[in-house]
C-alpha positions in Angstrom: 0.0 0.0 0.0 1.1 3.2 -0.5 1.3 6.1 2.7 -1.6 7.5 1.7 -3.5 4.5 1.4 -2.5 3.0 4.5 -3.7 6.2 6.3 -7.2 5.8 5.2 -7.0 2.2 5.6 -5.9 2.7 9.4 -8.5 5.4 9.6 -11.6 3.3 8.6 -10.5 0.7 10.2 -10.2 2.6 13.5 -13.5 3.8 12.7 -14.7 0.3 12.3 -13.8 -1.0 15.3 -15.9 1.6 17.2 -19.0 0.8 15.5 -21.6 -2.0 16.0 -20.3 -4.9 13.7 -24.8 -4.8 13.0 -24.7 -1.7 11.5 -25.0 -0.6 8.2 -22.5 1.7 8.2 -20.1 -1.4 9.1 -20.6 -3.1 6.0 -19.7 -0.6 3.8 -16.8 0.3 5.7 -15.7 -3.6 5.5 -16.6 -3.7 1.6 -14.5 -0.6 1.1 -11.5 -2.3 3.5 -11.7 -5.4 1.3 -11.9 -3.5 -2.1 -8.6 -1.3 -1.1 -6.6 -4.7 0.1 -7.6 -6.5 -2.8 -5.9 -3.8 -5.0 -2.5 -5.1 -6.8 -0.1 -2.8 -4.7 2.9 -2.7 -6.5 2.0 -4.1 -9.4 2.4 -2.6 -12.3 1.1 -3.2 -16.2 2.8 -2.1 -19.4 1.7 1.0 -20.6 1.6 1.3 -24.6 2.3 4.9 -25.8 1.6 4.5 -29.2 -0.8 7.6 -29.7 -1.8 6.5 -33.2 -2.5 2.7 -32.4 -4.6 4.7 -29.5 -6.4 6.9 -32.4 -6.8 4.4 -34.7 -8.8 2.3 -31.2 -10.9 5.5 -30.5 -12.2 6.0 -34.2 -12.8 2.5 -34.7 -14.8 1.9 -31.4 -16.7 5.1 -31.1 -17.9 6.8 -34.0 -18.3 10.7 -33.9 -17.0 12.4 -30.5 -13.8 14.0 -32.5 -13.5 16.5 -29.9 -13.6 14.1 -27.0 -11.5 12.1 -28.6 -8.7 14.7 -30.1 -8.4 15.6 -25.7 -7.7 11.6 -25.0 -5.0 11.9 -27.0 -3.7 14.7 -25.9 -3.1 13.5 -22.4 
């Protein structure tokens, strides 16, 4: 986990130790806990760069939306 990640986690689950284990409120706290753990920390993918193979994806999958699609590729 990162630092910042770990904060919230300690945080929640500080929070969820003072609250009825009955309560609502508990489950989504739990849920969220079990979402952020199940995260691949430290793993990372392999990013492809290739701004015209990512053009060339954009027109072919979604017509129209030029616009929207000229700031994709921008970033």
């Amino acid at each position: 986990l990162s630092k910042e990640a770990r904060e919230k986690a300690e945080a929640e689950l500080k929070k969820l130790r003072s609250m009825s284990p009955m309560s609502a409120e508990s489950t989504v706290v739990r849920n969220y806990l079990d979402w952020l753990l199940s995260i691949p920390w430290g793993k990372n993918s392999k990013v492809k760069q290739d701004l015209n193979y990512a053009q060339d994806v954009l027109d072919a999958d979604h017509f129209g939306l030029d616009k929207v699609k000229e700031r994709i590729v921008e970033y």
